[in-house]
N, C-alpha and C positions, 0 to 999 in steps of 0.2 A: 798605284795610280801613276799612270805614265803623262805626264805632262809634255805638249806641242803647245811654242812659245808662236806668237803673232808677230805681227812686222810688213803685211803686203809680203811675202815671198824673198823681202831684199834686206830687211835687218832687223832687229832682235838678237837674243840668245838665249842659251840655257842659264847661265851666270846671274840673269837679272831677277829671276825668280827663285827665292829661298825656298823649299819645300819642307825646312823643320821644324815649324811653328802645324803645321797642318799632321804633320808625322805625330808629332806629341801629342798633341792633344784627341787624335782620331783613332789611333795607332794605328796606323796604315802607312806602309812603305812608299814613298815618293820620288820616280826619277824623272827626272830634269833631262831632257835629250837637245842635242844638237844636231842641226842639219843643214846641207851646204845653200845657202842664200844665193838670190841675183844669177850674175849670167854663170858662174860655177852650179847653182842649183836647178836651174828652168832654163838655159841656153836651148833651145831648140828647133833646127830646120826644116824640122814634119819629117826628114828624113831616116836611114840607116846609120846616117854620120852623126848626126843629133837628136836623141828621139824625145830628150828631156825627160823631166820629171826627175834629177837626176835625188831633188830634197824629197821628194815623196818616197822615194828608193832607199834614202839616208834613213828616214822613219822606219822604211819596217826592216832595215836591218837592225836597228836598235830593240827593234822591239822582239825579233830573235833571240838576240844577246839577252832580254831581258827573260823570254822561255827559258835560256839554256843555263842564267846565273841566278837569277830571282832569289832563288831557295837557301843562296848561299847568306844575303841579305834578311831570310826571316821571311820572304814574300812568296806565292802560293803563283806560279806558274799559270793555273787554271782558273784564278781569279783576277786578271788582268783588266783595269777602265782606259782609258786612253781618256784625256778632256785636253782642252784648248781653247782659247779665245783671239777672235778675229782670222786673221790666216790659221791660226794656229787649230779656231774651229771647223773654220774650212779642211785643215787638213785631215782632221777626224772624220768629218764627214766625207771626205777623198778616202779613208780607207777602208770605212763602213761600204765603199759602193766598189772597191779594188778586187778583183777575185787574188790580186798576189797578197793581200796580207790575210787569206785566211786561218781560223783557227789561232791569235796572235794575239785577240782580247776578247772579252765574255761583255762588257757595256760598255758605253760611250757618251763624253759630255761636249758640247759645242755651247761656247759662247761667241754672243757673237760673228758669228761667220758659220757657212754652210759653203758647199758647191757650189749655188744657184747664187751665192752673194757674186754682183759684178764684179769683175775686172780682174777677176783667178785664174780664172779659165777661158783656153780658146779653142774652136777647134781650126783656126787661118792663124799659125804661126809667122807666115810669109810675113804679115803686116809689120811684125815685130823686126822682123831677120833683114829685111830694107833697111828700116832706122838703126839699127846696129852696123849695117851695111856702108851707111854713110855715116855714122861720126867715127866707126873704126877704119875704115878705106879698105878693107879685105873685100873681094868680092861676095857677087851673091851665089854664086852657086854653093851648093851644103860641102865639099868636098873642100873649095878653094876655102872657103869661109873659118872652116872650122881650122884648117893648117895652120892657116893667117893669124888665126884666132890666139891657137896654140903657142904662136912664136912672139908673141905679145911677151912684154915685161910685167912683172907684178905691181908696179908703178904706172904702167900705161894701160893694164887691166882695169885700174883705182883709179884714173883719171875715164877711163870708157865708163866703170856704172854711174857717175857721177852725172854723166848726159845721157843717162836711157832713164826715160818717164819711169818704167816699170817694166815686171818683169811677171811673165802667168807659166801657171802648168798646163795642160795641153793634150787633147784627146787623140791619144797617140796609138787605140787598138790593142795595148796592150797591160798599163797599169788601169787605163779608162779604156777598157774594149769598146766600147761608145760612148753616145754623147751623157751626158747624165742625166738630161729629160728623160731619154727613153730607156737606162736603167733605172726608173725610178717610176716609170710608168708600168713597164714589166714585172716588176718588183725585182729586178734580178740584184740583188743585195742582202749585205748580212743582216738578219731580223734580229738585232741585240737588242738589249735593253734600252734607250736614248733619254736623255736630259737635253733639253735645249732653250736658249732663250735669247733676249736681248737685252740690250735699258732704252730708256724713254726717252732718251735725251741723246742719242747715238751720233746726231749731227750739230752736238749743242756748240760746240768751238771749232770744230772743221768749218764750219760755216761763214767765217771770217777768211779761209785762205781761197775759197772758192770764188768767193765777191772781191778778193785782190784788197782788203782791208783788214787792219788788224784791230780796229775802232768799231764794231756793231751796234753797240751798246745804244745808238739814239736810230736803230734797225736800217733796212736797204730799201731804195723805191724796185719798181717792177721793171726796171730795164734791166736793171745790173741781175735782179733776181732771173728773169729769162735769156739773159745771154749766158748765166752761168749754166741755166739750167737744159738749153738748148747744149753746150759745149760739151758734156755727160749724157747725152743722149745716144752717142754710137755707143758708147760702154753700155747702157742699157737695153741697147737692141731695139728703142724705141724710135717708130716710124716716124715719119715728118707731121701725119694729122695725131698722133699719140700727143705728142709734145703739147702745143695747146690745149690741148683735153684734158692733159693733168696738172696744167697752166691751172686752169678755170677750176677744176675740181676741190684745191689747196686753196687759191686764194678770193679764190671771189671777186667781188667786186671794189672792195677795199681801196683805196689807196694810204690808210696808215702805214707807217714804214714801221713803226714797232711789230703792227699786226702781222704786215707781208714778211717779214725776219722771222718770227714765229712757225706763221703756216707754211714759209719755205726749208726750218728744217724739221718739218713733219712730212714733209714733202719726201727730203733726202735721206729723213730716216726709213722710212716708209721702203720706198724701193729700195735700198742698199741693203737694207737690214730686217728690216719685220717682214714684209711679203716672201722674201726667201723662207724664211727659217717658218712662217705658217704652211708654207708648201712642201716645204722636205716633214715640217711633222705631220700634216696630212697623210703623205707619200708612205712614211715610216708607220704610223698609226696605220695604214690599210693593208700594211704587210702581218699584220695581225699581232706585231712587237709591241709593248709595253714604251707610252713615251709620257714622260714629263713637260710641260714647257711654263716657264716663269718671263715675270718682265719685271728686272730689276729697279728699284722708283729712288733709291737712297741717292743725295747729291752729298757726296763727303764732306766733314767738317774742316778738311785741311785746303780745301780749295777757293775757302771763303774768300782771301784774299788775291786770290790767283787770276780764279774764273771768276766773268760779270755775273751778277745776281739771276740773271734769265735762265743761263745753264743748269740743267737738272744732274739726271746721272747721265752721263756723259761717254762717248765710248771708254773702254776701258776700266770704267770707275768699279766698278764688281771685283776687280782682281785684288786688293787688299784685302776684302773680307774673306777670299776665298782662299787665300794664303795667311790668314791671319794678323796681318801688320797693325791692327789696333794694338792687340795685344802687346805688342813690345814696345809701342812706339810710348812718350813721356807724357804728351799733353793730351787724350783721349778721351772724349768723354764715354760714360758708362753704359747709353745706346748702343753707342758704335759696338763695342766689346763685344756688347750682348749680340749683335747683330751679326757680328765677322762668327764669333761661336757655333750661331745659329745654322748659318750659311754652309760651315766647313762640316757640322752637323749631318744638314742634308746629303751635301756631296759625298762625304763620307760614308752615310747608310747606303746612297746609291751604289756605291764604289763595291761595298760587301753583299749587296742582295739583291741589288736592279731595282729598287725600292727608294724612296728617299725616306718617306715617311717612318716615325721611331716615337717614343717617350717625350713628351713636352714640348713638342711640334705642332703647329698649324697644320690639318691636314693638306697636304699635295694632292689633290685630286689627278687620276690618271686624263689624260688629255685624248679622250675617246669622242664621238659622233656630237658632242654637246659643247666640244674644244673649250674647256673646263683648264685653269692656270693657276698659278699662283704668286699674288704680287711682294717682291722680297721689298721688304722696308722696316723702317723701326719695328714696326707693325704687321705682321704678316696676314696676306686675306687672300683667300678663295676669290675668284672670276671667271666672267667666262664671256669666249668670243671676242679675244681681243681686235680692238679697230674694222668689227665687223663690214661698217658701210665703207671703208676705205680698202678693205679687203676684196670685197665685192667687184667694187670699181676696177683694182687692178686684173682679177680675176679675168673680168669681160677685155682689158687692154692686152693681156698675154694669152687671153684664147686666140683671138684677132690677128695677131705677132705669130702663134704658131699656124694658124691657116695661112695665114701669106707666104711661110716660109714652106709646109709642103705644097702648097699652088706650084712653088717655087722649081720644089725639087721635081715633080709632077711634068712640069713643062718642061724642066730641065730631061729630065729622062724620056721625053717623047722626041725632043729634039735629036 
């Protein structure tokens, strides 16, 4: 089980995830990869001088190294999972759709993050290469830029990430020969085995940095909610009459500030996170692959104090059980245990057969025509059709999103 760590693209490591709690107990070999971050990993000018992706590149060289040593470690070459959560799922899902990592893993697990999750991917680098433009003073042409770039101190590199918002990979023709809509419309991707999901709570404390508060707790009125939510709108690709529409969709007519705090991050979880990862397993599911998808519901016992009562499971919150850290940690209650066990259980069955399902497990139902799930909690249960009528809705807003955009190209090519 080859582990890609999260971060947005710009920080993380392999160092923060232990994998031998998960090793033990599953017996299944665990590596931990590193890969270059920020303008060293995804610096890129669209051109031959920068084509980027340089961390998606880091990935499957690792994962070479991992074909050509594996065995020496105990590990089986031709039984290789790749998983990840947030960027880290995005990346998985980056190399399930790459023709360069093929034959490199046999299944694949994404938390949290997909492709289709905002603000990873671009295919207008340029926008980026301006802002980099202006806080480094290197010009913009791809040739000047990157010299200029080159001649930077490692001190005045660490003072430039410091002022770039972010940093994406970028459909460059060659790790992404196209856009990933329409490798994924085509099916032109590896049909493995896939596990994927979210938690329920994905925007439960981000949600305070986007309202410029770190107090939500008595919730937000509707102004602050719509200028935050208008502000994420170009990362969403959503049009000017979109915006209102999911305005109204989410909040209604309310004006509680508890309620509008609530349905605003079902809003942001919504598009960020659930509608992606329903549409890649759709995608994946009609390539005739075998897909699992879960939605994690547990709100961990160590964050009672931390996080306000409203927050559920929260992004991230699943990576302890999946690594196991009940288990070692002192004060734990014996839910939780059972629950991290359980977890590392599945991932584990999946890891060895494309299967999650085993011996004293809640069945998994495969995520076929009836989009059938399974919800991870103390308690595990069968579902199905999550966030149908919210799904729906977005479905109708991103059909719309892509006709306007080949109108676009349409006109553009007549021109």
């Amino acid at each position: 089980m080859v582990w890609i760590h999260g971060g947005a693209l710009v920080m993380g490591g392999a160092p923060i995830y232990d994998g031998s709690i998960l090793s033990a107990y599953e017996d299944v070999v665990v590596v931990t990869i590193q890969y270059r971050l920020g303008l060293l990993g995804f610096f890129s000018t669209g051109s031959v001088e920068a084509r980027g992706n340089w961390g998606l590149l880091d990935q499957i060289a690792a994962l070479q190294w991992v074909q050509e040593n594996i065995k020496q470690f105990g590990g089986d070459p031709q039984s290789v999972t790749i998983f990840g959560e947030s960027a880290g799922g995005f990346s998985v899902h980056a190399q399930i759709l790459s023709p360069l990592s093929k034959d490199l893993f046999q299944r694949a697990i994404s938390e949290s993050g997909v492709v289709l999750t905002p603000g990873l991917l671009t295919s207008h680098p340029e926008v980026l290469v301006k802002e980099i433009a202006n806080v480094s003073g290197c010009g913009t042409s791809s040739a000047e830029m990157v010299r200029c770039l080159r001649s930077k101190t490692e001190q005045e590199l660490r003072s430039l990430l410091k002022e770039i918002r972010s940093m994406n990979a970028v459909v460059d023709g060659k790790f992404f020969p196209k856009a990933p809509e329409e490798l994924l419309a085509a099916k032109e991707f590896k049909a493995v085995p896939y596990l994927l999901g979210m938690n329920n709570d994905e925007f439960g404390w981000i949600v305070s940095s986007m309202v410029h508060s770190l107090d939500i707790k008595d919730g937000i009125d509707r102004e602050n909610i719509t200028a935050a939510f208008q502000a994420v709108a170009s990362v969403l690709g959503l049009s000017a009459e979109s915006v209102p529409k999911a305005l109204d969709e989410y909040l209604g007519d309310t004006e509680d500030h508890i309620q509008l705090r609530d349905r605003f991050r079902d809003l942001m979880g919504d598009v960020f996170f659930v509608i992606p990862a329903i549409q890649t397993a759709r995608s994946h599911r009609d390539s005739g692959a075998p897909v699992y998808f879960y939605e994690f519901q547990h709100r961990p016992k160590m964050y009672k104090d931390i996080k306000p009562d409203f927050v559920k499971a929260d992004h991230g919150d699943e990576l302890g059980f999946v690594f196991g850290w009940p288990l070692i940690k002192g004060d734990v209650a014996e839910d939780e245990k059972k629950l991290s066990k359980t977890v590392m259980k599945y991932w584990a069955n999946f890891a060895r057969t494309g299967n999650p399902n085993g011996e004293g497990l809640v069945e998994w139902p495969r995520y076929d025509l009836n989009e059938e799930y399974l919800e991870l909690n103390l308690q595990q249960r069968k579902a199905e059709k999550l966030r149908k009528n919210r799904v729906d809705f977005w479905v109708e807003i991103l059909q719309d999103k892509t006709k306007k955009t080949t109108n676009e190209k349409e006109t553009s090519a007549d021109l």
